[in-house]
BAFI-518527 format. One record per residue: x, y, z of N, C-alpha, C, O in turn; residue in one letter. Coordinates in steps of 0.2 Angstrom, whole numbers, plus 5000, padded with zeros to 4 digits. Atoms other than C-alpha are relative to their C-alpha. Layout:
<sites>
XYZXYZXYZXYZA...
</sites>
This chain:
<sites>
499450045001498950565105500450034994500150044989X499549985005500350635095500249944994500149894994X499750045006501250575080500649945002500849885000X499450074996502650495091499849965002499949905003X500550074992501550425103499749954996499749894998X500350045005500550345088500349944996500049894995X499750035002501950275081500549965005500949925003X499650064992502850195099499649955000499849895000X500450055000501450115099499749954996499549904998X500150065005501150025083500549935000501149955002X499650035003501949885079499549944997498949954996X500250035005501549735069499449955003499649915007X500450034995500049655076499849934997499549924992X500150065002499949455075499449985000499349944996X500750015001498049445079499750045001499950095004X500549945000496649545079499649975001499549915001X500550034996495049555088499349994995498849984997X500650025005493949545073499550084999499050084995X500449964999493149705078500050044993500550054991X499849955005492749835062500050055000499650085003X499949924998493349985059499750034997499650014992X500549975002492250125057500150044992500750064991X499949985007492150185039500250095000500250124994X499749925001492650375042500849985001501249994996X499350005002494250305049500049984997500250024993X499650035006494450175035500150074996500750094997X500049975005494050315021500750075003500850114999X499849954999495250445030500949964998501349984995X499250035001496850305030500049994994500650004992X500150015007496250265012500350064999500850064996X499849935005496350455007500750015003501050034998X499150014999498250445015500449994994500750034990X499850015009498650345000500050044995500450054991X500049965011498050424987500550055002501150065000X499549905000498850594993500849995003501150035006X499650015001500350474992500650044997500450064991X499649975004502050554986500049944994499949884996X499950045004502150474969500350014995500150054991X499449975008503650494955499650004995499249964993X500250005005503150604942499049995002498649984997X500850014999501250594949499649944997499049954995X500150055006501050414938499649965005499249935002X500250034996500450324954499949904996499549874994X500150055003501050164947499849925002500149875001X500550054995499750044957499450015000499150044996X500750004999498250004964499949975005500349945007X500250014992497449964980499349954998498849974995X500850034999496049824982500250015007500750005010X500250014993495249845001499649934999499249924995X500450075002494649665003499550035008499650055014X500749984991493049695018499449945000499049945005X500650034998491949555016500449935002501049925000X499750074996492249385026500249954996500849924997X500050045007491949285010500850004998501249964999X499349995005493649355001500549975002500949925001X499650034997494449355015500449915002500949885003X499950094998494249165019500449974995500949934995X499750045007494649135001500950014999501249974996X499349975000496349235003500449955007501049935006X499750054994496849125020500649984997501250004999X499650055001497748995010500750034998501250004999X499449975004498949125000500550025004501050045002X499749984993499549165017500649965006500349945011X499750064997500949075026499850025008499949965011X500449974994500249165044499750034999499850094998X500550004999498749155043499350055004498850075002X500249984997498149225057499650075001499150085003X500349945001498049415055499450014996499050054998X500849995006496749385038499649995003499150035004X500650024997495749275047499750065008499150075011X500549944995495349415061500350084997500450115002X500149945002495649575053499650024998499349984994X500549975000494449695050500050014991499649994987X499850005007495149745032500649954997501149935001X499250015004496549675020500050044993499650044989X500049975004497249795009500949954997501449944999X499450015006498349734994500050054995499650084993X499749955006499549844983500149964997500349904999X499750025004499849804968500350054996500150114995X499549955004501249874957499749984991499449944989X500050035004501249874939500450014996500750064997X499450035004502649804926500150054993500650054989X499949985006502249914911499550064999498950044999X500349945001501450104909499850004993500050054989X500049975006500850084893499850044996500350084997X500349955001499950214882499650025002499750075005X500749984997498050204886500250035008499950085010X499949994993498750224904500350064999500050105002X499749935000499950384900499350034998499150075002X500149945000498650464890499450005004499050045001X500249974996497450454904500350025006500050075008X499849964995498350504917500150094998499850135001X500349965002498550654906499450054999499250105002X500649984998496850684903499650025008499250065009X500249974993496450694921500350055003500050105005X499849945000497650814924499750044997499350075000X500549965003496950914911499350015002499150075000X500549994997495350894920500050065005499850125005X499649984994496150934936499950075001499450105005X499749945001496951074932499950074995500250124995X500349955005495851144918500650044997500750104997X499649995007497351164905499949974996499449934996X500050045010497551094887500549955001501049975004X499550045003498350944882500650045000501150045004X499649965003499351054872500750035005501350035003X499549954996500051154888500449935004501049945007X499850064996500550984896500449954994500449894996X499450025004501750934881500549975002500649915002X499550014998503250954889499949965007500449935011X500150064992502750844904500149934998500549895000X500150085002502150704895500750004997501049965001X499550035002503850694884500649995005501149955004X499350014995504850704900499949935004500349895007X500250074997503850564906500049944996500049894999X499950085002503950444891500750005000500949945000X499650054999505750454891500149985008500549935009X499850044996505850414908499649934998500149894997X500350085000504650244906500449954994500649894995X499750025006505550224888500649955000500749894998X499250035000507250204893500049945006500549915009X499850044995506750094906500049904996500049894990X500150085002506649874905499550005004499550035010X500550014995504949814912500349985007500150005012X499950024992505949734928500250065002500250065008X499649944998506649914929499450055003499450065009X500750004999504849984928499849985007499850015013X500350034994504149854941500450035006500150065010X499749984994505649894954499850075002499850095008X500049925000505350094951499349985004499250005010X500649984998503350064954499849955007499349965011X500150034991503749934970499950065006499550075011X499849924995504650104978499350015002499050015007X500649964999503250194974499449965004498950005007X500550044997502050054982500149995007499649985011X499949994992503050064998500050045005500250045011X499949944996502850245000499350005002499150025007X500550024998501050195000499949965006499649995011X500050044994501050075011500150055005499650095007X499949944994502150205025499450025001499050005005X500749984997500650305024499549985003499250005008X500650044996499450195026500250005007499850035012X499950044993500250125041500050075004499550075008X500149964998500550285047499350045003499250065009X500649975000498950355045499649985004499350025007X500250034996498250225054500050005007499650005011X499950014995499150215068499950095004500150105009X500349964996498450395070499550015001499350055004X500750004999496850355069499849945005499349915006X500050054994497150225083499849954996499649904999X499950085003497150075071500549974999500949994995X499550045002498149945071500249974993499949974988X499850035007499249855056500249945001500349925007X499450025002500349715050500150004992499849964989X499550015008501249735032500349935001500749915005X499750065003501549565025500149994992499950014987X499550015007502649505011499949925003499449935000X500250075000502349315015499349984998498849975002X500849995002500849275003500449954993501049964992X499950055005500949134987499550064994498950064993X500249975007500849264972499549974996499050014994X500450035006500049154960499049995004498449995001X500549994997498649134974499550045000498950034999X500449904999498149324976499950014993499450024992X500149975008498349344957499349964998498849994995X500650045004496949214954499350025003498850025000X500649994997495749254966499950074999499350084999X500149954999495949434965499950034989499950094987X499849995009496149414944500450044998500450064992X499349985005497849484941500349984997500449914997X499650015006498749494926500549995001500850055003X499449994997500349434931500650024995501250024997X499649975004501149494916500150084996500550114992X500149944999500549664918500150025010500050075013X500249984991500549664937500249965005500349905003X499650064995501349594954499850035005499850095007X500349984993500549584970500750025004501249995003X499449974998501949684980499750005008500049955010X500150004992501349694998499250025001498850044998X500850014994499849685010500050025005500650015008X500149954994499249785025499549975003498949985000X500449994998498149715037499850055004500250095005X500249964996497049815047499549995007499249935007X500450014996496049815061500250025008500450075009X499649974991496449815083500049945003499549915004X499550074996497449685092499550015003499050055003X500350054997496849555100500350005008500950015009X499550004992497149555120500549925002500949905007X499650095000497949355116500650034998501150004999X499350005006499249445104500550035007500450095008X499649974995500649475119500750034998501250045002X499549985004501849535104499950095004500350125006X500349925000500949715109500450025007500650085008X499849974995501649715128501049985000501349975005X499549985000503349705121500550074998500350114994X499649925000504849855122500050004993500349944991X499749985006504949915104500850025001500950075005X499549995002506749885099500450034994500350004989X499949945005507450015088501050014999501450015004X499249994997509550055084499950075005499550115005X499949934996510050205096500250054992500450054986X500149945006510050375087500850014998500950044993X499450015003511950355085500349954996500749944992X499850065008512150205075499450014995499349964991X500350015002510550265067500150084995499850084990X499849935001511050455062500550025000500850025005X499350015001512350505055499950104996499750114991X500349925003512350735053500650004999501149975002X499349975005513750795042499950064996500350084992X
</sites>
């Protein structure tokens, strides 16, 4: 199956069959992520994989459709976060410098290009900037997935204050930004044997 063919065929799956997915694929859609495009390489998030049934349950409630947590195989939340502050710049640094076996020193010029961007921002400005970046994560993900023959749905319908509690975010440093289930339709779900609706490539492309 090709990259097209992988992607005709996704869409958003309302239930799953409970079944789990093997941990070579999970950790291959996992490594997606990471090898996410990220502004400035700051990856300003973090990814909990929720896998055991317990969490899951406990996650239900925060959910206004329900349905996919209670049979998916995984639940993956992003979170973004509201404010890059020091300790976080100079590890990011330091790993670099691991990485890349340079000095500090020779990574100067980065780092100062990197605090004024953070600098001149305002935390909501920050958050909006590391949502982006949170939804290019996501794409992959789903992408990735739907190459490895696993199903998705991305959900934005979830009670913030819930996820923060159970999963212990700071919600003054951090904001649950979107959720990815994972797993493989349910043969009840009959959203799957509908025509994906798409604009045509002339109201959708525009070459100049």
């Amino acid at each position: 199956m090709n990259y097209l063919e992988a992607l005709s065929r996704r869409y958003s799956v309302k239930k799953f069959n409970k079944k789990i997915i093997p941990q070579e694929k999970l950790h291959n859609i996992l490594e997606s992520g990471k090898l996410s495009a990220s502004s400035q390489g700051l990856q300003p998030y973090k990814v909990f994989i929720v896998q055991t049934e317990e969490m899951k349950q406990k996650l239900i409630p925060a959910f206004y459709n329900p349905s996919q947590i209670s049979t998916c195989s995984h639940l993956i939340v992003i979170i973004s976060k509201k404010t890059l502050d020091e300790n976080y710049i100079n590890g990011y640094f330091r790993h670099i410098s691991e990485v890349r076996e340079t000095t500090l020193e020779n990574l100067e010029l980065f780092r100062k290009s990197i605090n004024q961007h953070i600098n001149q921002k305002t935390q909501d400005e920050i958050l909006n900037w590391a949502e982006k970046q949170s939804y290019i994560v996501l794409a992959n993900l789903m992408y990735a997935a739907a190459i490895e023959d696993i199903d998705t749905c991305p959900m934005e319908g979830f009670r913030q204050d819930i996820i923060e509690d159970i999963l212990n975010i700071n919600p003054e440093t951090e904001k649950v930004t979107v959720t990815l289930a994972l797993g493989y339709r349910s043969e009840e779900d009959h959203f799957q044997h509908m025509k994906k609706v798409r604009k045509p490539n002339e109201k959708l492309f525009k070459f100049i």
